[in-house]
N, C-alpha and C positions, 0 to 999 in steps of 0.2 A: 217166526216165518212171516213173509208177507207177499212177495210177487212169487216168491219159488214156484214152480209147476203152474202159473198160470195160462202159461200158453196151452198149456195143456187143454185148458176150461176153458179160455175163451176162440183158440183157431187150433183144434183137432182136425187129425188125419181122418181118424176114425172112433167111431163110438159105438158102444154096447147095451142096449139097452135091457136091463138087468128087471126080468118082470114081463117082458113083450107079448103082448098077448092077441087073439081073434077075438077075444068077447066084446059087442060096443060096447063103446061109452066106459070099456074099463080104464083106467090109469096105463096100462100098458098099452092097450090098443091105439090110446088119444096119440101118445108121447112117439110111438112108433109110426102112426101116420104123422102126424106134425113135421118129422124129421125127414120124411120121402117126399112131402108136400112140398114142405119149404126149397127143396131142390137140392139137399145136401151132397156135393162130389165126392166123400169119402167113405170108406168103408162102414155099413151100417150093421152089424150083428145082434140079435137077437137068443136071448136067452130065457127058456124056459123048460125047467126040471119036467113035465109030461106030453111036452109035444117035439114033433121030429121036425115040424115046418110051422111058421106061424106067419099071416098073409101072405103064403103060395110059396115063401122061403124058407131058405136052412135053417133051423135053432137048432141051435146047443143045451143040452143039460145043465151046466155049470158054468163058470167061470176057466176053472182049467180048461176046458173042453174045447172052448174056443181057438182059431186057427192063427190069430194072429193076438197082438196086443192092443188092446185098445188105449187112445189116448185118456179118452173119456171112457165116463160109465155112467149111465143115468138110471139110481134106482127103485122102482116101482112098488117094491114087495113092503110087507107088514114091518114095523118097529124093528120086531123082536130079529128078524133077520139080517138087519143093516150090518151091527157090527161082523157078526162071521161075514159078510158079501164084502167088507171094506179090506179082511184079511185077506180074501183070495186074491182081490185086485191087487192088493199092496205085492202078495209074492208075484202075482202072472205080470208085475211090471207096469200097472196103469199108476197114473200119478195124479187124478183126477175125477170127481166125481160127484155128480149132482141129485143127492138125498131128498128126492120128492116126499119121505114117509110123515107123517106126523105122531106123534104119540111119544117121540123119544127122548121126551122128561120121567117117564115111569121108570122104576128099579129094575137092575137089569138081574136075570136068572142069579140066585142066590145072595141077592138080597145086597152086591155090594156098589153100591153108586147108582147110575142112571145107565138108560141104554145109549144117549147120547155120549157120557164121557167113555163108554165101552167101545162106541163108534171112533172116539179121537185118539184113543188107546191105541183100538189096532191100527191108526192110518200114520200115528204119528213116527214108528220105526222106517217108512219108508217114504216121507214127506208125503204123501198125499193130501190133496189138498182137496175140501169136502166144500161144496155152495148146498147151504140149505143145513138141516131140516126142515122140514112145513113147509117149502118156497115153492111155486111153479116151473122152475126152471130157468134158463136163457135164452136169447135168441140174438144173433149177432150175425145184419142181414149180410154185410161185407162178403162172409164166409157161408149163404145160405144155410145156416143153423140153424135149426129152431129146435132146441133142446127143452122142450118145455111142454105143456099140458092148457097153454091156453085157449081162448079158444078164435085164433088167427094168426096170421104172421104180422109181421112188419116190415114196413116201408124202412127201404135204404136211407143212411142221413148221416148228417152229421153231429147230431147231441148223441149226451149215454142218457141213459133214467137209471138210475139203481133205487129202489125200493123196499121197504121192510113189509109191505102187506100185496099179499098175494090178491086179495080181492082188489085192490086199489091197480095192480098191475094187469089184471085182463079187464077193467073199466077205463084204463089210459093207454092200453092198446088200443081198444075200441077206437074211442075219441079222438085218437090221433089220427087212426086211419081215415075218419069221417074227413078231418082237415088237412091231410095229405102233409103229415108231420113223420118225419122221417128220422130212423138212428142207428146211429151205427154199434152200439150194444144196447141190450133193455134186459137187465139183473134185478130178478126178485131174489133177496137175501134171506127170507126167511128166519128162523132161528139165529143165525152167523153164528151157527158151533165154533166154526174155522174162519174161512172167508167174512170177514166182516167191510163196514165202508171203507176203512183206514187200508185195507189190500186192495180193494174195488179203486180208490182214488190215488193209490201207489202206481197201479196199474193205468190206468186212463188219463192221469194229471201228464203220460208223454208218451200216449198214442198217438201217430199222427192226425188217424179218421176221426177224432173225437173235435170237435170242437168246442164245446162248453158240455159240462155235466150238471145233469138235475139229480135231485136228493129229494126223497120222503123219508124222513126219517122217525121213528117212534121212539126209541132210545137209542143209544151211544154205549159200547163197549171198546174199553182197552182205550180211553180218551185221551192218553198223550200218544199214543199209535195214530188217534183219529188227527190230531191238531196239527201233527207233526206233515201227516199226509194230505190234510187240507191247506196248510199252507205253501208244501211243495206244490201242489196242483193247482190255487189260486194263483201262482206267480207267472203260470202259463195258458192259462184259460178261464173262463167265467166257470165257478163252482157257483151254482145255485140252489138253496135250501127251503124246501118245508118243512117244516120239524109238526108234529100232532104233538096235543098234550099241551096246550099253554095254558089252561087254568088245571087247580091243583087236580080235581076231580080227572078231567080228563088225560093225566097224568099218570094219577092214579091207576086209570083204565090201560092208558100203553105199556105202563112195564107189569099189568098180567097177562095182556097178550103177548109182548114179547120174552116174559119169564127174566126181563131186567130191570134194574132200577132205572128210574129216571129222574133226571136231573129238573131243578129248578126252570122254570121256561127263562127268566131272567140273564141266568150263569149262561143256557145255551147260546142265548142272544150274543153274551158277551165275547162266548168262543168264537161264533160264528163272524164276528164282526173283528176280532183278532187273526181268524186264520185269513183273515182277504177274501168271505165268502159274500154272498149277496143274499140275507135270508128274507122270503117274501110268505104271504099270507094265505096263501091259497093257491091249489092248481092250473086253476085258469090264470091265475099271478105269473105263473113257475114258468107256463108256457110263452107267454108275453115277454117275462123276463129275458129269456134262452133267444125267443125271436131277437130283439132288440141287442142282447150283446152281443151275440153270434155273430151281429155283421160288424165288422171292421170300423166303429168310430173315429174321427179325431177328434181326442176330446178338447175343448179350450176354460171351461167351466160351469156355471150353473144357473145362469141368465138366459131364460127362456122367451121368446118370440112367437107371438102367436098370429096365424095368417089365417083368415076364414074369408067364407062369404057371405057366412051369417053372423048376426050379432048377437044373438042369443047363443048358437051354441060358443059362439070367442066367451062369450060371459060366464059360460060353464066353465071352460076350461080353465079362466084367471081363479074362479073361486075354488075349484081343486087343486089348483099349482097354491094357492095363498093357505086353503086349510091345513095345505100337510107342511106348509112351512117352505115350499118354495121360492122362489126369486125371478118375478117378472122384469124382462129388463126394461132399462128407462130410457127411452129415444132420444140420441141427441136432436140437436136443432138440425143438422148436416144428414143427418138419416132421413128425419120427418121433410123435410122441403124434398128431399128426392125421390120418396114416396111421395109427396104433393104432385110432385113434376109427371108421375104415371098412373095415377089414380084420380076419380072426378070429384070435383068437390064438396060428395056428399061422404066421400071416406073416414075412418073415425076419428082421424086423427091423433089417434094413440095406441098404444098396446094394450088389448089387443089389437091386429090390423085389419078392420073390416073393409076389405074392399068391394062391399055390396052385392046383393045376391045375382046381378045382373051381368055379373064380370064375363067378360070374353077370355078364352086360353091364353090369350096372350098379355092382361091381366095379372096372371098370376104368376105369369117367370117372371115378368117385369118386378113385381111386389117382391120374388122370393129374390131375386138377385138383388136387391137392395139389401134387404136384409142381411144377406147370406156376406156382404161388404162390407154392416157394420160391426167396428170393432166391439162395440158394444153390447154385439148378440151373439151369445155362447153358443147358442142352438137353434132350431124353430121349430115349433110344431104347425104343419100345414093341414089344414081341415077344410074339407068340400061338403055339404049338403046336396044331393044333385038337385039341379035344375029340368023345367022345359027349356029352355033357354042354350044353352052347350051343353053337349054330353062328354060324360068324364073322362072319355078317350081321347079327345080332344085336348084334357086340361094334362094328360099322361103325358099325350106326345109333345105339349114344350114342356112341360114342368123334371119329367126326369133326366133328361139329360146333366139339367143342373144339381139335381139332388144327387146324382151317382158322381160326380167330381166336387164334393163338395167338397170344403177343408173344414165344418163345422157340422155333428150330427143335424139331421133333420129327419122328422118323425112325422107323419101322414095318417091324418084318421080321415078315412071316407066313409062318412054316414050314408044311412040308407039300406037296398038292398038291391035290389036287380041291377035296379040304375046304377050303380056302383061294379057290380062283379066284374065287370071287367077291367076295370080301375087297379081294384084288389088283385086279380089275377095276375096281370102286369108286374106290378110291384113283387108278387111272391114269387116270380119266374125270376126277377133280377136280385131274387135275395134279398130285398128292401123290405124292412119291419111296417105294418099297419094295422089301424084298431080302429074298432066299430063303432067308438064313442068318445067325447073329448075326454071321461073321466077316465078310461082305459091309457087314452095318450098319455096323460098328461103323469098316472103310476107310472108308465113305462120311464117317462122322462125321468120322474124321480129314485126309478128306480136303478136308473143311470149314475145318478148323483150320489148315491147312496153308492153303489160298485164303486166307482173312483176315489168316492172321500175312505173306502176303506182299503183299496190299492195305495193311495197317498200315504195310507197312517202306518204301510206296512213298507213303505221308503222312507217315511219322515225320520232323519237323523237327530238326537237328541244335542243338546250343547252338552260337553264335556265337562266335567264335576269332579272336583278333588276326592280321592278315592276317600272312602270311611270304610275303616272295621268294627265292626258291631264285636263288645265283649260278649260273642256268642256261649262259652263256659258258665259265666255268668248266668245269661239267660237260661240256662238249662238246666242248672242249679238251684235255681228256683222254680222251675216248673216240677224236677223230680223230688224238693223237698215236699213239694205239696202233694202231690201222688204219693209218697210215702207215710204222710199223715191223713191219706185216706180221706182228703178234701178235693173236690171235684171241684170248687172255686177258691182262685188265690184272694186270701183276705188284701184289702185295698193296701198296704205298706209292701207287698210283693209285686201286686198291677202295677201298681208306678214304680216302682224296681226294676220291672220288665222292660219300660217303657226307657226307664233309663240306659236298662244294657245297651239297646239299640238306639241312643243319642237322642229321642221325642222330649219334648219338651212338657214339663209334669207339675202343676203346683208339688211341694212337698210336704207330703201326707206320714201320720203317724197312727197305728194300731195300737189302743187301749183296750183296758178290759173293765175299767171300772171309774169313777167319778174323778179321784184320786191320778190317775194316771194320765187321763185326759185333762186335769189342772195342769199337770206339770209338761206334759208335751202343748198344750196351751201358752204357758208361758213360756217356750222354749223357742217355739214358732214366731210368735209373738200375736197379742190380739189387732183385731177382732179375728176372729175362727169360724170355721165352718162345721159343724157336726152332722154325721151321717152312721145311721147304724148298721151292722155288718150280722148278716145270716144270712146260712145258705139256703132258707127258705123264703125267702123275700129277693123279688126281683126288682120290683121299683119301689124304690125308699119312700118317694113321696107319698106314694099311695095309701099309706097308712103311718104318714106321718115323720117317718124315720129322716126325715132333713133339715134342721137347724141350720139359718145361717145372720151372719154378722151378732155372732155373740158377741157379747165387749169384754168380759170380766168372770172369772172361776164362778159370782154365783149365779149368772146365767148361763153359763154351762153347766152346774150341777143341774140346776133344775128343769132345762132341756133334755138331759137323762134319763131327770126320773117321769116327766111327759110321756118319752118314747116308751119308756118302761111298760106305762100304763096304755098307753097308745095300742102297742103290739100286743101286751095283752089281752085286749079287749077284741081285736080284730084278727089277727092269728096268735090264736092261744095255743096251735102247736107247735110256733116258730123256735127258733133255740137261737137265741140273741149269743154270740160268739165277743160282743165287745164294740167298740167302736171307732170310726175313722175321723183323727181332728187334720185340720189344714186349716193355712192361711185364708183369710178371704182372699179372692181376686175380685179387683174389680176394674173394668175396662168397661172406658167410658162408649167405647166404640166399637164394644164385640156384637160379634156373628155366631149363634153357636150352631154348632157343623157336628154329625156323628161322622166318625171314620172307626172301621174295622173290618174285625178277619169272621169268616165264616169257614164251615166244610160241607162242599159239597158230594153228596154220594156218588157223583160220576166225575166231577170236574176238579175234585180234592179243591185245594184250598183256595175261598175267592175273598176279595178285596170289596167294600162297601160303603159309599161315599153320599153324603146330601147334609141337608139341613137336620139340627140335632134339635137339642129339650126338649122337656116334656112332653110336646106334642108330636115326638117323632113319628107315631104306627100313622099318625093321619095327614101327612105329607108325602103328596107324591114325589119329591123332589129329590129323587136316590141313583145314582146307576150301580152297576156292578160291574168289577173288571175283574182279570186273570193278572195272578203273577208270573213272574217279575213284569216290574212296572220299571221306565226311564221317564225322564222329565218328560217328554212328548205326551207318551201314552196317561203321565197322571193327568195332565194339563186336559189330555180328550175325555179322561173319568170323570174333572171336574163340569168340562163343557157340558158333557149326557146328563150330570146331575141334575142342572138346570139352575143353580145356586153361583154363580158365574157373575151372572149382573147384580148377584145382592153383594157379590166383594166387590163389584165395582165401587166408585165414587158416585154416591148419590143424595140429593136433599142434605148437603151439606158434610154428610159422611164423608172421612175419607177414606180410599180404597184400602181392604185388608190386602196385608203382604201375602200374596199369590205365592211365590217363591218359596215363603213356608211352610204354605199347606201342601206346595208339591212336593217339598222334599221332605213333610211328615208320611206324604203314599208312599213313596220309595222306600222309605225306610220299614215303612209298615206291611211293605209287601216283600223285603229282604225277611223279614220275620216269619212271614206266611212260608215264604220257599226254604227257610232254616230251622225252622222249630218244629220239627214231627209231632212232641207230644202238647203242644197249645190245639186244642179244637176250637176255640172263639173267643176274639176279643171285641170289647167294646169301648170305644172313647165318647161318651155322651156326657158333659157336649164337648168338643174342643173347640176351643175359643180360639179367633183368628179376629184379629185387629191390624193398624197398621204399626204394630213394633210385631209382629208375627205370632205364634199359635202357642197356647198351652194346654192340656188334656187337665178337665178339671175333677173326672169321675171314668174309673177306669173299672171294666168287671173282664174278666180273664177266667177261664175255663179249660182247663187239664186233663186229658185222656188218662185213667186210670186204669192200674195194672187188669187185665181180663178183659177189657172194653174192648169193643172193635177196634182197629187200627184206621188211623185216617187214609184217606185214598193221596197218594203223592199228588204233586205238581203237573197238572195238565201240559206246563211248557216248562221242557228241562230250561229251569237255571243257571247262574252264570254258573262254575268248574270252580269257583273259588281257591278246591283244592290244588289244581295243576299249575299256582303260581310257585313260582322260584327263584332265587338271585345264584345268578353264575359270576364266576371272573373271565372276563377275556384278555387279554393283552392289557392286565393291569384295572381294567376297570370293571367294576359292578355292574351290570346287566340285569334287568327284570326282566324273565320270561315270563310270558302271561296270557292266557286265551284274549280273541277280538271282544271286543264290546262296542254296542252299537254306536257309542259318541267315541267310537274311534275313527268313524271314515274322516274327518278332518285331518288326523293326524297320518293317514293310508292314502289320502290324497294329495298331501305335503311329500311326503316320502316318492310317489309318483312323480309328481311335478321336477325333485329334484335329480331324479334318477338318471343317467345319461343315457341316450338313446340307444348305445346299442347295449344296456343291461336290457332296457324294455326291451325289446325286440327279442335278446332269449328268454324273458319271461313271459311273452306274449304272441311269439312267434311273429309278430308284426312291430313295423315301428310303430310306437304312438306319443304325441305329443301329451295326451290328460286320458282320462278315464272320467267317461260321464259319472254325474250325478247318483241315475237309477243305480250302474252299475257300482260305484262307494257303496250303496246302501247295502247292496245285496252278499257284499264282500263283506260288510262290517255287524249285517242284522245276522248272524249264522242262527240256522238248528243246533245245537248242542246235542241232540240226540244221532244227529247223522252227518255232522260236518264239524270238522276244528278247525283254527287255524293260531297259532301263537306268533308274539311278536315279541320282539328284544327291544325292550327301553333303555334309550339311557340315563344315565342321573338325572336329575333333577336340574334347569336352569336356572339361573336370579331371577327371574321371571316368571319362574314357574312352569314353565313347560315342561316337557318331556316330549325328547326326538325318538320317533320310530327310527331303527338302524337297521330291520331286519322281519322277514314274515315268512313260515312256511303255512302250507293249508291243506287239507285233505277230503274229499268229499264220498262218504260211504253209500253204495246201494243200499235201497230199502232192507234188503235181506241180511247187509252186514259183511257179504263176501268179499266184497273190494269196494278199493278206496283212490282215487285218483287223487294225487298229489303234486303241489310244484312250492318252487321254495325261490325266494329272492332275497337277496343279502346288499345293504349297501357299498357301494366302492370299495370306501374310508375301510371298511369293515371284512371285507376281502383276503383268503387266505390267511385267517388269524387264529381259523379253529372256532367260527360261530354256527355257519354250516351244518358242519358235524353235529356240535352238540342241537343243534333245532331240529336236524332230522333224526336223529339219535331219540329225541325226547317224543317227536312225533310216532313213530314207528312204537318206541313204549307203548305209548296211550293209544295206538290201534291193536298190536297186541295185549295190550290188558282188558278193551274190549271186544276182542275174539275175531278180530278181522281176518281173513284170513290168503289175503291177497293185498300188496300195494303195487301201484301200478301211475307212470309219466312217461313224459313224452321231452326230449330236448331234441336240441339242435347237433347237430356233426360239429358244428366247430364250439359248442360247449363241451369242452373237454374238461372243464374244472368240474362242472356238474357230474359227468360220465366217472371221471374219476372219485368223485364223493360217493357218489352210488355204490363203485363199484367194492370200494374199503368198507360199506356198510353192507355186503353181501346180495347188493341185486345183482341180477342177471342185466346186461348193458349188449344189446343186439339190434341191427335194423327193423323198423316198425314195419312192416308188409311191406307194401307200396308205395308210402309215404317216404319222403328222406330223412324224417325225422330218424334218432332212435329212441327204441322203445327200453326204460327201465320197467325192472318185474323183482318183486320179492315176496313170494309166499311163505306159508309156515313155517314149512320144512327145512327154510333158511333166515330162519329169524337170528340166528346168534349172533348177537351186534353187539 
């Protein structure tokens, strides 16, 4: 489930408050005044087994008892009651219901499970849908609801808040109220037995009243539900995040308050920064944030302009725009003389732009419209100190005009306090973001910069890359021989085995057992060699000696052996030496050593881990962490976050390592992540990356064995790899094959050639190209909730491959339907490709349970109408529209 019955919970008819009580200060009495308070128009009922009336009204005994259905139900009562009160609603028809209780981790009567999975039990025969345990409720002022127990209402608006801590939700009520912060839902989640964020952002990511959503988050449940849902809803509004819990300790602390595990702070980052979210530091951050994106930017980039009247605070603001890594812009000569030309010559003459604290109103439109002219200023932030001098109403009435038409954001910190409020007031009556200090502005700006660069990474199309198959049989073949021999690590002649299935590039390494063994894979390899000894008790070789390197000759290899022998001995005398690893030496005059690898994470399944390698790795900051699957684009932004970027550059005579190498070592190593269930971690430390490109010199690989937990899947489904195909059409070979992201090249060729009036029935409009954004978003699909396959043709001289054909289909959250259209080229026209694409499509939405498809053509597509109609849809006028509407449900699925 995920939106099913939400209407229910968030715009009820009516609601029943289950517990309603006269006593004050009780949980029922709060929740029942709250909801007559808050002004709610629908029907309000009241339920309680020992009274006839409760504040001066009718109660009911029961649930049955009740006169009508409720949409909602908000309930009040002990633990132990919820699940039976969930069954009565599920039979009396409520679909909906807000679990104020808390205690519902305790065993439920006879001892089987908890009282909470008792509670999902009975709701789940009749979808209802539960917010909470432990939560405060809702309040959704649009619809005067205030379904909840805290202690006020809220202001009408346009953000949501959804929250996991109830204490945090009636102290940012508060807060907001003081600053006349307004929303148009405010959801404390509580436990999220049911309703969790990934429903909450299914929901809100395409309300119209919503306009950017804020997030407290503690932990994360059901995380490719969350990812999936985060990035649908990034794609149409600012999603902004606090997550609690970034160092381990207070990590530790959120998943016993929330009874979940929590994920690494790192991984979250990484999700958050892949689903298109904007994740900031703090609350007072979150609100600043939401101010500033809410309103309508055009962005142009990340060169900021600063306008003051003071020079002290401009000098604040450059030194926080420079600490975090911003970008002040640089004035041309053409800007600065046309500043010269309205400003006196005691101005700063540079950026920032102090136009002295003496400036008149007119001063400062002057200043900002130069600015706001040059091509070379992406933004501005405008800052006043007040004066005796002009009052800041004054500086309002010329300055905004220009700021509300502008074609570049511009951001306004008015320092001060009295002297200013009306400044401030101004500004927030027109919707216009401002802050009280330059170091607030100056976050806000960056925090701009930061939303865009991860909106951009979520359009940036990758270059297209000759497909590889990984000998994935292979790979798993060796992972299950070693879970069969009851080693939890693959000895090093398997690691680089591994490495191999999946094309990495590997010195070629050999497992010995003894003196003798290692001579003659020695000599096989050829000297000089590398020796490294292999136990599963020993994690770092060096540490106690275990690494020999540039042997020359069998007897300093033997006597390297018998070293370690004695080595490990002495220092782990419980190790159990299993034998040892010879390899070639490598030696590169000009390497880099880099670790790359796979981790698992307990919320976010498997992540990818990239920076600077050797022996000194735990004490270098220089690492990020991504999600797979990874394309050239996003390894390229793994390597950027590492920080290790300009050490591959060409520098001090170095030349640049092959980039291209190490990105197509993440690719491949994150095809691994998203293919190999039973790997739980791999390590490449180091892999060397020079300019002839990368080899993995030391490889450790770790295997889920039989009983262990099972790794958590893929936070972002995967490419389909399975649903490729080759068909014959009128004599030729065809690849069917789901979209991949370095396909919009090949989707916007196919465009371009298409003649006008095909676009026009696939489009309902004529059009000459299909932007950019829109390539991206047609070629970046969910896999969880959206297909789309295309028909290749053979292979050119050249290598290419022509798209000749696309169908697509886009699933509700819930899975029930699926909007579909299908475009076929000319050439390709009445040959019987059609069929089989929709034929295949329709497959793969019944195989995953859909249970409705649903399109739209034109009256004089009759080819279409006729395809449809030999595949068993229903082919009838769309309402009102002229279009008609195709429809094929279940019960007509035989195709």
């Amino acid at each position: 489930m995920s939106i099913r019955n939400l209407e229910s919970l968030f715009a009820p008819h009516s609601v029943a408050v289950i517990g309603a009580s006269d006593r004050p200060g009780s949980l029922g009495a709060v929740v029942l005044a709250n909801l007559k308070q808050g002004g709610f128009t629908g029907q309000v009922w009241s339920v309680n087994q020992a009274r006839a009336t409760v504040d001066g009204q009718a109660a009911w005994p029961d649930v049955g008892a009740l006169p009508g259905i409720p949409d909602l139900a908000v309930i009040c009562t002990p633990a132990a009651t919820v699940p039976g009160l969930i069954a009565e609603l599920g039979r009396k028809g409520t679909r909906a219901a807000i679990v104020l209780s808390a205690g519902m981790k305790q065993p439920a009567p006879g001892g089987e499970g908890t009282l909470e999975q008792a509670m999902l039990d009975a709701a789940k025969p009749y979808l209802l849908r539960i917010l909470g345990p432990n939560c405060i409720g809702l309040l959704v002022p649009a619809v005067k609801l205030n379904a909840s127990f805290a202690p006020g209402n809220a202001m009408g608006g346009t953000l949501s808040f959804v929250t996991q801590s109830g204490a945090l939700a009636t102290a940012m009520l508060d807060w907001a109220g003081e600053r006349s912060i307004g929303f148009s839902h405010f959801v404390s989640l509580g436990d999220s037995a049911d309703v969790d964020f990934g429903d909450v952002l299914n929901y809100l990511g395409s309300d119209p009243g919503t306009r950017a959503i804020l997030l407290y988050a503690e932990s994360i449940k059901a995380s490719r539900k969350f990812m999936s849902a985060a990035r649908a809803a990034a794609r149409n509004k600012p999603v902004i995040v606090v997550k609690a819990g970034r160092t381990p300790a207070a990590a530790k602390a959120a998943a016993s308050h929330t009874g979940a595990l929590a994920g690494a702070d790192k991984v979250f980052d990484a999700a958050a920064r892949r689903a298109g979210m904007l994740r900031v530091d703090t609350l007072e951050s979150l609100f600043d944030a939401a101010q500033t994106l809410a309103y309508p930017h055009p962005w142009r980039g990340e060169r900021l302009a600063i306008l003051t009247n003071g020079g002290g605070a401009g000098v604040l603001a450059a030194d926080a725009l420079a600490l975090s890594g911003g970008t002040l812009a640089q004035l041309s000569e053409t800007t600065l003389g046309a500043l010269g030309a309205c400003l006196p010559s005691t101005w700063s003459g540079a950026n920032p732009v102090d136009i002295v604290g003496d400036a008149p109103a007119s001063r400062y439109a002057q200043a900002l419209a130069v600015l706001l002219a040059a091509p070379e200023v992406d933004g501005v932030l405008f800052m006043h100190a007040p004066t005796a001098i002009v009052p800041s109403a004054d500086i309002v009435l010329e300055s905004l005009p220009l700021m509300q038409g502008a074609a570049k954001p511009v951001l306004s910190c008015w320092m001060g306090g009295q002297a200013v409020a009306n400044a401030r007031t101004a500004f927030s009556r027109e919707g216009l973001p401002w802050y009280s200090t330059p170091e607030r502005a100056v976050t806000a700006w960056l925090q701009l910069v930061h939303y865009h660069r991860n909106q951009a990474a979520l359009l940036e199309v990758p270059a297209e890359r000759r497909d590889f198959t990984p000998d994935r049989e292979r790979a798993l073949a060796i992972l299950r021989d070693c879970a069969m021999a009851r080693r939890e690590w693959l000895d090093p002649e398997q690691a680089h085995d591994l490495l191999a299935a999946y094309g990495v590039p590997s010195t070629p390494t050999r497992m010995v057992l003894d003196a003798e063994e290692a001579a003659a894979a020695a000599g096989a390899l050829g000297y000089p060699v590398a020796l490294k000894v292999v136990s599963q008790q020993i994690v770092h070789k060096s540490d106690v000696g275990g690494v020999a390197l540039g042997l020359a000759n069998g007897d300093e290899l033997r006597k390297a052996i018998v070293l370690m022998h004695q080595r490990i001995a002495h220092l782990r005398p419980h190790a159990r030496v299993l034998g040892f690893a010879v390899q070639p030496m490598v030696k590169r005059r000009h390497a880099r050593e880099l670790i790359a690898g796979i981790g698992s994470d307990p919320v976010f399944g498997p992540v990818l881990l990239f920076g600077q390698g050797g022996t000194g790795v735990e004490l270098s900051a220089a690492h990020a962490i991504g999600l797979p699957p990874l394309n050239a684009a996003l390894a390229r932004d793994l390597i950027a976050r590492s920080g290790v970027a300009p050490w591959l550059d060409a520098h001090r005579g170095e030349p640049a390592a092959k980039v291209d190498a190490v990105v197509d070592t993440l690719e491949r190593l994150a095809l691994m992540a998203s293919e190999l269930g039973p790997l739980a971690e791999l390590d490449i430390n180091p892999l060397v990356a020079d300019e002839h490109g990368v080899v993995a010199l030391d490889v450790r690989a770790r295997v889920r064995l039989a009983g262990a937990a099972a790794g958590v899947a893929p936070a972002i489904c995967p490419y389909p790899a399975g649903l490729e195909e080759r068909v014959t059409v009128a004599g030729t070979e065809l690849l069917l094959r789901p979209i991949r992201p370095a396909d919009a090249g090949r989707l916007k060729a196919f465009y371009a050639k298409s003649p006008a009036h095909d676009m026009r029935l696939r489009f309902f409009m004529t059009r000459r190209e299909v932007g950019a954004s829109e390539l991206a978003r047609y070629s970046q699909i969910d896999y969880d909730r959206e297909i789309a396959f295309l028909a290749l043709a053979p292979r050119q001289a050249d290598g290419s491959q022509r798209m000749v054909a696309e169908v697509r289909a886009v699933c509700d959250p819930d899975n029930q339907r699926a909007e579909m259209a299908i475009h076929v080229a000319s050439a390709w026209q009445h040959k019987g490709l059609g069929r089989l694409l929709l034929r295949k499509l329709v497959d793969h939405l019944r195989a995953r349970g859909t249970r409705e498809i649903v399109a739209q053509c034109l009256p004089e597509n009759e080819a279409m109408a006729g395809l449809a109609r030999s595949l068993g849809f229903t082919v009838r006028p769309d309402g009102d529209t002229t279009a008609l509407g195709l429809v094929l449900r279940s019960r007509e699925a035989a195709v």
